[in-house]
N, C-alpha and C positions, 0 to 999 in steps of 0.2 A: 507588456511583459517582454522579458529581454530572453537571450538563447544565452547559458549556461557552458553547454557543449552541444557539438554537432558533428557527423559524422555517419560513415562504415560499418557496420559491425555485421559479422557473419550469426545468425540466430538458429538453433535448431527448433525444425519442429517439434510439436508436443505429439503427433499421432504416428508420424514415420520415422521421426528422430532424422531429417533430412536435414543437412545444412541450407538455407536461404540469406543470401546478402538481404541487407535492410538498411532503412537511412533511420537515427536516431538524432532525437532532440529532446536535450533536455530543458524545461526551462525554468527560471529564475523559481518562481514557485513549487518547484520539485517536480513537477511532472514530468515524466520520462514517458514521450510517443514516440514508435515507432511505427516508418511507412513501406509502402511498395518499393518504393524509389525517391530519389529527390526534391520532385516535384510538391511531394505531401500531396497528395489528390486519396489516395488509398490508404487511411488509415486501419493499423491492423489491429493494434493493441496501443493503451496506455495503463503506467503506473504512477500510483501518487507515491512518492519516496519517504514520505513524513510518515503517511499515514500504511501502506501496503505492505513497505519492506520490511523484514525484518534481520536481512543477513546479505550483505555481500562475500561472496567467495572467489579465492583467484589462485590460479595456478593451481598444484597439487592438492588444495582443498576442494575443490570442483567435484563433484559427486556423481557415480550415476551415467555417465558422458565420456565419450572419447574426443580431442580432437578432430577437425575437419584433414581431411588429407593433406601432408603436405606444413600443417601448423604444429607447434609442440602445444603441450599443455600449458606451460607458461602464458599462452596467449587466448586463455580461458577465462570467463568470469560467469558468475552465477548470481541469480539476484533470487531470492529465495521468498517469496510473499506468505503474509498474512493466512490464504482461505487454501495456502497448501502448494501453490503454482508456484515453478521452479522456472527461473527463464534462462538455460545455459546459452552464452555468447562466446565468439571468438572476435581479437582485435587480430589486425593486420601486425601487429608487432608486440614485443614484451612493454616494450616503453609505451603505446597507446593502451592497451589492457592498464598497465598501471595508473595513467595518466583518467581512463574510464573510471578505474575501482575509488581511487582517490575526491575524484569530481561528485562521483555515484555516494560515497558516506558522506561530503560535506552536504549534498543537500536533502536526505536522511534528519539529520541532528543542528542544521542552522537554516534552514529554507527560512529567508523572509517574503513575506506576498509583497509582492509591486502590482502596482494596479495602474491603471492610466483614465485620468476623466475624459470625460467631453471634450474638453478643450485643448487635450495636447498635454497637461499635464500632472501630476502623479497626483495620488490621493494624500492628500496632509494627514502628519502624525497621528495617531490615537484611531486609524481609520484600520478597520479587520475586515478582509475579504471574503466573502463566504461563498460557497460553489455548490449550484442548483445540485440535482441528477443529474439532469443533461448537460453540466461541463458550463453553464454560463457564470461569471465572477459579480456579484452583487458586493460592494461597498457597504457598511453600516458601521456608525459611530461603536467603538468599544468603549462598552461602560466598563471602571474599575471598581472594585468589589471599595469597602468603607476602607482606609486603611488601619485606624483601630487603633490606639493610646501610644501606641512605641512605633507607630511609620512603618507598620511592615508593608513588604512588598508584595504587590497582587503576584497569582500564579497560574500558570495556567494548567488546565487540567483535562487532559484529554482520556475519555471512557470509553472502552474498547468492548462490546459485546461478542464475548465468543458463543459460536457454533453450537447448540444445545443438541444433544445429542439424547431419543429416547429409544431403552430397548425395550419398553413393556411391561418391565418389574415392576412401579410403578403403580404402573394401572392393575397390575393384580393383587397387588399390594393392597390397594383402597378396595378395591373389589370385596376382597375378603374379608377389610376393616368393617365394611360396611356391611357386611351378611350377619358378620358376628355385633355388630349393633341391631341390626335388627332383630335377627335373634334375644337377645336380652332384653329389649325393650318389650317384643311382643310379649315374653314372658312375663316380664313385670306388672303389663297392664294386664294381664290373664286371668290376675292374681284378683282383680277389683273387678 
């Protein structure tokens, strides 16, 4: 896999709201890590762009956040995730923030997997990447679905399970269903 973009970027903390420099990389495959420093030895965080984001914001849309001292807000961006995580950034200029925001939605909405074999080189057509937990890339033949009397074209379809959320209603809900069936049943049979 190749590097996308690379780079600077000032990141605030999530618990003291403290600016920390960071080195980002994004790569071909959408993922967006960021490290300690250049080297990539200390990873801190990453995001899958396809799959995690759901909102880039830049300048005056930034939320929540003040610039770092020193930067306007112009020179803001916000990546807004899926499970609620908000990561406010600063670039070192209006034009690299933009030049971020711009790079940051194309691979959002066109990320293609490149993979690379054994041998040095890419995985042939028709081949869909698939990624463990732990971040390793598996190769496997993409079957396409039949395409059906008129050539339609396969689609893909990606299923999003959100966050189930229980207050207990619910459960006292059936609670009570279930008292008030037993109730009537015991009657019924009371009766014989």
């Amino acid at each position: 896999m190749a590097f996308v973009k690379s780079g600077w970027l000032l990141r605030q903390s999530t618990i003291l709201k403290r600016w920390k420099k960071n080195w980002f990389d994004l790569w071909s495959d959408g993922h967006l890590i960021y490290y300690d420093d250049q080297t990539r030895q200390n990873v801190e965080d990453k995001v899958h762009m396809p799959m995690d984001c759901i909102n880039i914001r830049t300048g005056q849309e930034c939320r929540d956040t003040q610039p770092p001292d020193g930067k306007s807000k112009d020179c803001m961006l916000q990546i807004v995730c899926r499970d609620g995580k908000t990561i406010s950034l600063c670039a070192e200029s209006t034009d690299d923030c933009l030049a971020w925001k711009f790079t940051l939605q194309d691979s959002r909405t066109n990320t293609q997997a490149y993979g690379y074999g054994p041998y040095g080189g890419a995985y042939p057509p028709g081949t869909q990447v698939v990624y463990a937990a732990n971040g390793q890339a598996y190769a496997v033949p993409y079957q396409y679905p039949y395409a059906g009397l008129y050539g339609q074209q396969p689609a893909n379809q990606v299923i999003i399970r959100e966050r189930y959320r229980d207050n207990d209603s619910d459960l006292a809900l059936g609670m009570l269903a279930g008292a008030a069936t037993g109730m009537a049943l015991g009657s019924l049979f009371w009766v014989f």
